[in-house]
OpenMM code with the backbone's topology and positions (N, CA, C; nanometers):
from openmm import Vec3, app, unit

residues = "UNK UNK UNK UNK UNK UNK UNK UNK UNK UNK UNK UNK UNK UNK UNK UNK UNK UNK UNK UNK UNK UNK UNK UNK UNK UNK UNK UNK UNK UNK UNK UNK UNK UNK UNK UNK UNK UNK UNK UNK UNK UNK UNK UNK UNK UNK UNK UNK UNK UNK UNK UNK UNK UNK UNK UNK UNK UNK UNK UNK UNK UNK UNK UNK UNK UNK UNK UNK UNK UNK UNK UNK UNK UNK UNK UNK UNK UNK UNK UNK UNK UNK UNK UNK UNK UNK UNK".split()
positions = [
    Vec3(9.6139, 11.6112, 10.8809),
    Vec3(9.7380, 11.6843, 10.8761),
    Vec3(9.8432, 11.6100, 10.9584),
    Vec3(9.9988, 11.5836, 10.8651),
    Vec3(10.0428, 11.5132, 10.9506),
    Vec3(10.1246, 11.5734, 11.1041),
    Vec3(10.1288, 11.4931, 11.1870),
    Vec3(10.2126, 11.5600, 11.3204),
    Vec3(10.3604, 11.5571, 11.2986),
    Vec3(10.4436, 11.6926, 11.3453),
    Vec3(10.5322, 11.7155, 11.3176),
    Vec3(10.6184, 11.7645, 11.4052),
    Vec3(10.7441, 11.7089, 11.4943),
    Vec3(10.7835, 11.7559, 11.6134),
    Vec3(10.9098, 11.7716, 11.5846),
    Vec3(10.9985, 11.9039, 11.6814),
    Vec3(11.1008, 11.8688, 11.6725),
    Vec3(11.2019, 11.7686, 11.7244),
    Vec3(11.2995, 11.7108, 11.7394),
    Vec3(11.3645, 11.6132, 11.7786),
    Vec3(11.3882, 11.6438, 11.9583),
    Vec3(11.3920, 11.7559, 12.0058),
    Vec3(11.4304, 11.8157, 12.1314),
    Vec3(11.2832, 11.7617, 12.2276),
    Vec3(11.1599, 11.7667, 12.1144),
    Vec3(11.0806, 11.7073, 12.1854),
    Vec3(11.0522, 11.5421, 12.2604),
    Vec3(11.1172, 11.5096, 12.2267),
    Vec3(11.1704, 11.3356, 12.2323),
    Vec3(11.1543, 11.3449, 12.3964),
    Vec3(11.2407, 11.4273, 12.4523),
    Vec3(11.2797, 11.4004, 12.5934),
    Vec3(11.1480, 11.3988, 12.6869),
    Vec3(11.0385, 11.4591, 12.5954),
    Vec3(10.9157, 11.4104, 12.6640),
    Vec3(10.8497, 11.3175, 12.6511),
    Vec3(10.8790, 11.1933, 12.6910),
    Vec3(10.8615, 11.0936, 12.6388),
    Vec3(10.7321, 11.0479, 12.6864),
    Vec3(10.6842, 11.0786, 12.7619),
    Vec3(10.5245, 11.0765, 12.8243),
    Vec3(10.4123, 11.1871, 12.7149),
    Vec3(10.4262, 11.2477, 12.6945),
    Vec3(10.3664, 11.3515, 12.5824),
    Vec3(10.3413, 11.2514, 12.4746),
    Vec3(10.5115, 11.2505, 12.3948),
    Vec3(10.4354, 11.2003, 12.2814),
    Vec3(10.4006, 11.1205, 12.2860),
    Vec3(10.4030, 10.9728, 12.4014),
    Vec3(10.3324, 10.8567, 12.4053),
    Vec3(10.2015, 10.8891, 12.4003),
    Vec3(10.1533, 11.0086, 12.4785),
    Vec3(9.9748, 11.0571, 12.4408),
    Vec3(9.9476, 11.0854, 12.3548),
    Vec3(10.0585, 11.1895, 12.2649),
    Vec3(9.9859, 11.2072, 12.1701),
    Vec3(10.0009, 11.1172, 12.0557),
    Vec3(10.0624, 11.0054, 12.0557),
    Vec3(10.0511, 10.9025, 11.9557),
    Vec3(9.9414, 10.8292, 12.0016),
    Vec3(9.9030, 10.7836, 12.1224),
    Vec3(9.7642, 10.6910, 12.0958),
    Vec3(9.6713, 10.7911, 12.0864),
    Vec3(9.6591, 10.9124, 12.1216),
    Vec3(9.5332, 11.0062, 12.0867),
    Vec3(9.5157, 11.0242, 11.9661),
    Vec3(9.5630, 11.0445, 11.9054),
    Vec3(9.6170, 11.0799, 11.7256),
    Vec3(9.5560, 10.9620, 11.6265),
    Vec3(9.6377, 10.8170, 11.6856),
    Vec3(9.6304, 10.7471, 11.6498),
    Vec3(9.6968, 10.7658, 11.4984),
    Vec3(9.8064, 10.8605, 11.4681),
    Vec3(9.8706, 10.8739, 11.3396),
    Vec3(10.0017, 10.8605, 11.3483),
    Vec3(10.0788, 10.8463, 11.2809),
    Vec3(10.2223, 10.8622, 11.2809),
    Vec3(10.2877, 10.9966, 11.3173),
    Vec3(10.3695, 10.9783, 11.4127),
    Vec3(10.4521, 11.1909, 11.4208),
    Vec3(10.5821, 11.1689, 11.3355),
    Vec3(10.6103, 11.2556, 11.2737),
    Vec3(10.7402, 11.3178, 11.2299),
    Vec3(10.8139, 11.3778, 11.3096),
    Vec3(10.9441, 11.2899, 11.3349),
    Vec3(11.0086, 11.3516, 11.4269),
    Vec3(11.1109, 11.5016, 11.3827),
    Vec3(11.1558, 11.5952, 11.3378),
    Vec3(11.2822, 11.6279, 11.2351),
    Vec3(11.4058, 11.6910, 11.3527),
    Vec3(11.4967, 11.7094, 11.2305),
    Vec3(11.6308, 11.7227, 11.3048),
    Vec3(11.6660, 11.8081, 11.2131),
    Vec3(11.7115, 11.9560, 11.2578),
    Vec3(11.7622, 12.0384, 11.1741),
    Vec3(11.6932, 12.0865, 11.0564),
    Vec3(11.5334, 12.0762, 11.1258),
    Vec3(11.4328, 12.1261, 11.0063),
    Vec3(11.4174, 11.9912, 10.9005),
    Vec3(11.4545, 11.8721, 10.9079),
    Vec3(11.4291, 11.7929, 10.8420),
    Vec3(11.4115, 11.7096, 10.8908),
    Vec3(11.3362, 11.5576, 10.8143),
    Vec3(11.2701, 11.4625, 10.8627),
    Vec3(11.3349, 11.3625, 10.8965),
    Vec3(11.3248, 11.2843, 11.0252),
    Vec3(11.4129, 11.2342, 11.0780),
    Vec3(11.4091, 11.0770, 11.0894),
    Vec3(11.3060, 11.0811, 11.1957),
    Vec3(11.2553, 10.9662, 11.2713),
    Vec3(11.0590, 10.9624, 11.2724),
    Vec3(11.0413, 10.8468, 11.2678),
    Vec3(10.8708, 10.8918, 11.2865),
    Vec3(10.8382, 10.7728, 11.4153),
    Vec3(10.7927, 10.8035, 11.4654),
    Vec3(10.7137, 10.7430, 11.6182),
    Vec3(10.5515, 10.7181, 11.6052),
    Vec3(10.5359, 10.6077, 11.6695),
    Vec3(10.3799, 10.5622, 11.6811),
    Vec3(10.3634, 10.4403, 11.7970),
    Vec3(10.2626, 10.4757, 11.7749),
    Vec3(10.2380, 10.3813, 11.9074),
    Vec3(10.2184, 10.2294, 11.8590),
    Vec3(10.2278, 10.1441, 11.9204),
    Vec3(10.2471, 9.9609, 11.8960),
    Vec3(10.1088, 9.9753, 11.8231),
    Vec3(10.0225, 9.9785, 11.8384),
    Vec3(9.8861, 9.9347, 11.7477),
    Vec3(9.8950, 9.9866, 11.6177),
    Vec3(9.9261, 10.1385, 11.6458),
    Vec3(9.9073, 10.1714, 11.4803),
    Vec3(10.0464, 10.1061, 11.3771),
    Vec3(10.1448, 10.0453, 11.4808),
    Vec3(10.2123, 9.9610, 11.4144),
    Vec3(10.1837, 9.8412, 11.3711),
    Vec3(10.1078, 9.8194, 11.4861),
    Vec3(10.0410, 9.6140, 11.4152),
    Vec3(9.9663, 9.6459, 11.2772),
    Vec3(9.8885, 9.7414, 11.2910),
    Vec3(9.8032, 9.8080, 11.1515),
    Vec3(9.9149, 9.7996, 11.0433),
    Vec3(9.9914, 9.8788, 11.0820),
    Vec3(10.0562, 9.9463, 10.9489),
    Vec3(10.1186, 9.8011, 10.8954),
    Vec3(10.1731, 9.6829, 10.9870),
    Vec3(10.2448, 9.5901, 10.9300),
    Vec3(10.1407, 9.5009, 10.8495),
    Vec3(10.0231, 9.4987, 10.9483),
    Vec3(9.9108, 9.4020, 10.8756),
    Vec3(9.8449, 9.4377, 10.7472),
    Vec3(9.8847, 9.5315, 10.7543),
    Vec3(9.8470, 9.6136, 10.5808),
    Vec3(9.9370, 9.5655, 10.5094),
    Vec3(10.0801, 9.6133, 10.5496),
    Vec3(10.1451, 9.6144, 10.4294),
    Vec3(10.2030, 9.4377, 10.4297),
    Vec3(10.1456, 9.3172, 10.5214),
    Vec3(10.1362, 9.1673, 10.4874),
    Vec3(10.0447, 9.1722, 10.3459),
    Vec3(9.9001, 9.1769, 10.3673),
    Vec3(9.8532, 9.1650, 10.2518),
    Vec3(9.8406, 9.2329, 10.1432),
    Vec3(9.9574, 9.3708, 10.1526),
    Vec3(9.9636, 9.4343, 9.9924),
    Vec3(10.0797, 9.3822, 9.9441),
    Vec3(10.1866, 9.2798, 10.0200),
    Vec3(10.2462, 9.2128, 9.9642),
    Vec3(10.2384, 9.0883, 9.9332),
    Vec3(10.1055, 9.0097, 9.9833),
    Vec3(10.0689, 8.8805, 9.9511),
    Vec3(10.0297, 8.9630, 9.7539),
    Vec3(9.9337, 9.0373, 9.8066),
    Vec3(9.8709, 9.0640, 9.6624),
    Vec3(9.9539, 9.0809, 9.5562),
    Vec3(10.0739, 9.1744, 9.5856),
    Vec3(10.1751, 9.1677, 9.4555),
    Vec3(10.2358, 9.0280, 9.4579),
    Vec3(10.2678, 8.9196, 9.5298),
    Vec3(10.2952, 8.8250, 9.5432),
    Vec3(10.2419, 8.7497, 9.4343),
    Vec3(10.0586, 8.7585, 9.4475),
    Vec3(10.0262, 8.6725, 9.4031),
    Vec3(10.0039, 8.7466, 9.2347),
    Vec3(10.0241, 8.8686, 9.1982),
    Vec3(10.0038, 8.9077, 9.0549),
    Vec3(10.1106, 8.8986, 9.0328),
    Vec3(10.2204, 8.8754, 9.0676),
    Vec3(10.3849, 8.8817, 9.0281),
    Vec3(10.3740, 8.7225, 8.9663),
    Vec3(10.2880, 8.6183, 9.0007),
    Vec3(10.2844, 8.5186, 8.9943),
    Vec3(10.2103, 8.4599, 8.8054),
    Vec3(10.1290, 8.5353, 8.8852),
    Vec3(10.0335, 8.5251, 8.7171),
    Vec3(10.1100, 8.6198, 8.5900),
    Vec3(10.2010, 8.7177, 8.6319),
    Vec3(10.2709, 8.7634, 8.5448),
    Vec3(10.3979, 8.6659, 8.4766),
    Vec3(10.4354, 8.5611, 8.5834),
    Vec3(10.5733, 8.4884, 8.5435),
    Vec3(10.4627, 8.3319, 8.4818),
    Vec3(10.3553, 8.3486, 8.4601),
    Vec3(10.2812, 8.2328, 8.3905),
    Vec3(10.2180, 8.0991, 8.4392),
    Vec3(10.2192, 8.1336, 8.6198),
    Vec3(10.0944, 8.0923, 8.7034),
    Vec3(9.9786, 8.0773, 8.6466),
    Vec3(9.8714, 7.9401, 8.6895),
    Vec3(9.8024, 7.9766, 8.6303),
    Vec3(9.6768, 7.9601, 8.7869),
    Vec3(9.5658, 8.0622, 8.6814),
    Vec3(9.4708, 8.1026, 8.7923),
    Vec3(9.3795, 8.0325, 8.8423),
    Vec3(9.3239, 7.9836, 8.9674),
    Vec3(9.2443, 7.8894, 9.0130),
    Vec3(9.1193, 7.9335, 9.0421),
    Vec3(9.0103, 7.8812, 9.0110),
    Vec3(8.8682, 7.9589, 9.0550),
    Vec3(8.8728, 7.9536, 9.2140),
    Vec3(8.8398, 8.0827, 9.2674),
    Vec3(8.8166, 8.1294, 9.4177),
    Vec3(8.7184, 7.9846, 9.4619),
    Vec3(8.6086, 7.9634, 9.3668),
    Vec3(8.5276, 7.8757, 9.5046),
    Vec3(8.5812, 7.7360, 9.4863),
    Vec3(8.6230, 7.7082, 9.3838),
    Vec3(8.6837, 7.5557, 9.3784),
    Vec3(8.7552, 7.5449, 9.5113),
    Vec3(8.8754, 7.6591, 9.5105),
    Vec3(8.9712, 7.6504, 9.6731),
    Vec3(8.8798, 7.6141, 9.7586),
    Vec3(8.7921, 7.7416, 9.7559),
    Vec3(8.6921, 7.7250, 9.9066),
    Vec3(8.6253, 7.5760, 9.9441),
    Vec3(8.5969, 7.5432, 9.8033),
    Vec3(8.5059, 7.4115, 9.8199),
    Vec3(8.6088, 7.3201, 9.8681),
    Vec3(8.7479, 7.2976, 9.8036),
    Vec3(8.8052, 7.1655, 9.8009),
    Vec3(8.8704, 7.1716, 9.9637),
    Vec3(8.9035, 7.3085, 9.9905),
    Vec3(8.9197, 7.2992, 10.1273),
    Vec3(8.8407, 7.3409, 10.2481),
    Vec3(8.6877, 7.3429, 10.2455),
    Vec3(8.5592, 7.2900, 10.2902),
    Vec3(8.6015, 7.1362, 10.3106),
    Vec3(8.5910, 7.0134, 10.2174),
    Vec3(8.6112, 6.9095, 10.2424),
    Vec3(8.7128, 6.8619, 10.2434),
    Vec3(8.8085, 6.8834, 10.2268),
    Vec3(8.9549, 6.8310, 10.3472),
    Vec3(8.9386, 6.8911, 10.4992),
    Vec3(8.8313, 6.9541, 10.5239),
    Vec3(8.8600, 7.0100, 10.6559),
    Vec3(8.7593, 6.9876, 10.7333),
    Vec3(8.6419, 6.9474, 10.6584),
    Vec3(8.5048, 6.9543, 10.7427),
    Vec3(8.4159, 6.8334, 10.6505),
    Vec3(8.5182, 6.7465, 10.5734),
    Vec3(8.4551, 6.6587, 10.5324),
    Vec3(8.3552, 6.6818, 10.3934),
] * unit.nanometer
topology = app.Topology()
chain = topology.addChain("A")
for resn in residues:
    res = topology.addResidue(resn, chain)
    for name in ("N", "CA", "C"):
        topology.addAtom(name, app.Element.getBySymbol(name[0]), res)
């Protein structure tokens, strides 16, 4: 269930720092009954960015094969760069 605060709560700024690493989820901040701002703590931010790196490598790389890329076998890579690297 997500966490949901009002904006007045902000000024506790020791609180929600606990309860974002306890949680470990995103809070909703709102303003005037609506959604405002969302707060989290630095890790579940490195997460959230490191996710959304490789769900954009991945459309990256099908955006690729859609414009007429063509596809390379997985172990050939592995192999050919096995030996450029380790001989």
């Amino acid at each position: 269930m997500p966490l949901i605060l009002p904006i007045k709560e902000l000024r506790n700024t020791n609180d929600i720092s606990n309860i974002a690493h306890k949680h470990h989820e995103p809070i909703f901040i709102t303003k005037n009954g609506y959604s405002d701002l969302v707060v989290m703590s630095s890790e579940l931010y490195d997460e959230f960015a490191r996710i959304n790196r490789i769900d954009k490598a991945i459309f990256e790389s099908e955006q690729e094969l859609l414009d007429g890329a063509e596809a390379v076998d997985a172990k050939k890579v592995f192999d050919d760069l096995e030996k450029k690297h380790f001989g």
